[in-house]
Wavefront OBJ file of the C-alpha trace (Angstrom):
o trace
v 0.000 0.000 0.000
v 3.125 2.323 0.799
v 4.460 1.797 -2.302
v 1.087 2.454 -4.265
v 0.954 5.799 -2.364
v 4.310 6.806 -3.327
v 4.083 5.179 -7.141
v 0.535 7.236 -7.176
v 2.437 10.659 -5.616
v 4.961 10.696 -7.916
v 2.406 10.068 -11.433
v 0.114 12.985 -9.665
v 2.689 15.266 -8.851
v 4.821 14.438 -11.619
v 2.738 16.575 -13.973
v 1.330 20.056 -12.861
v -2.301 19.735 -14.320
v -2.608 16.231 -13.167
v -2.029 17.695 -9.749
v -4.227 20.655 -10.232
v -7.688 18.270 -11.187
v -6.777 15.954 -8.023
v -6.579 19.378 -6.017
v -9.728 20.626 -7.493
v -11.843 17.611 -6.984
v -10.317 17.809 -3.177
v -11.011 20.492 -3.072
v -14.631 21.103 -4.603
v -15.597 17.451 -4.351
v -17.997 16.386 -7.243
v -17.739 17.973 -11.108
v -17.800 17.846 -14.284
v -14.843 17.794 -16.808
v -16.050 21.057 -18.405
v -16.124 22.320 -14.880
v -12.704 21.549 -14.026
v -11.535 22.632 -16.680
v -13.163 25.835 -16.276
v -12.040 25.809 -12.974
v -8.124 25.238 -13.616
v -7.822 26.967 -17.120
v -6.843 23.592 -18.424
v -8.514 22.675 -22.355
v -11.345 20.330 -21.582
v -9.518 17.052 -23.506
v -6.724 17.307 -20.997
v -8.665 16.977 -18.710
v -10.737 14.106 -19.790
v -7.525 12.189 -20.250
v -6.211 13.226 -17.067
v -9.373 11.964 -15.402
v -9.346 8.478 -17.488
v -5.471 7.779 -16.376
v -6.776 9.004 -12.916
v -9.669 6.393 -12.929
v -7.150 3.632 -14.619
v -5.242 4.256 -11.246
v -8.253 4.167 -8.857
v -7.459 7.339 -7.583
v -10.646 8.886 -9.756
v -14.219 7.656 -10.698
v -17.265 8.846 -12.957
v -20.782 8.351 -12.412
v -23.571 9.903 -14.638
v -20.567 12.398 -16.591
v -19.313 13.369 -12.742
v -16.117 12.960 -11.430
v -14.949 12.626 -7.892
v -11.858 11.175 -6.097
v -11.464 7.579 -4.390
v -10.266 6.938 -1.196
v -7.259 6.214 -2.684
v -7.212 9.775 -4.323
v -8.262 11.512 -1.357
v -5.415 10.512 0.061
v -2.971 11.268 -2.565
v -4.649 14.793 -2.246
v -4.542 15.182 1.626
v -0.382 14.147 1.067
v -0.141 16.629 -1.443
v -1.694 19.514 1.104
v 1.344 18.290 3.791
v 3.883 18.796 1.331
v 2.772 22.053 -0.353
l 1 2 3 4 5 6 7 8 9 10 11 12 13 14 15 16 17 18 19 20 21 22 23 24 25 26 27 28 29 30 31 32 33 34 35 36 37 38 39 40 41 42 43 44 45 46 47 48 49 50 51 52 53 54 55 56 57 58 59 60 61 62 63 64 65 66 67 68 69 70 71 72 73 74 75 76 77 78 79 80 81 82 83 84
């Protein structure tokens, strides 16, 4: 589980819009694509991909077009607050 935390820190933080949609979604909880996109200035098919390799990972699901975090990603995103 360690090393899934670290393997999933370093792909999040490794790329700074993939670390701005896991801070929105902390941070805001539920959206859309469009609205994270909106949100973080990022174009909209970023951030769809961003949210698939997110949900490949587990740290991201969709239900009805709305995205949210796991447990998993909640955590990557409380770990990202400490080291900010």
């Amino acid at each position: 589980m360690a090393e899934d935390l670290a393997g999933n820190m370093g792909f999040v933080m490794g790329n700074k819009h993939r670390e701005r949609v896991v801070q929105v979604l902390g941070s805001k909880g539920k959206l859309s694509a469009e609205k994270v996109a909106k949100f973080e200035h990022i174009p909209a098919p970023a951030v769809k991909k961003i949210l698939a390799e997110l949900a490949e990972r587990g740290l991201a699901f969709v239900n009805d077009e709305i995205w949210c975090l796991t447990e998993a990603g909640q955590e990557i995103e409380r770990e990202m607050k400490k080291r900010a």
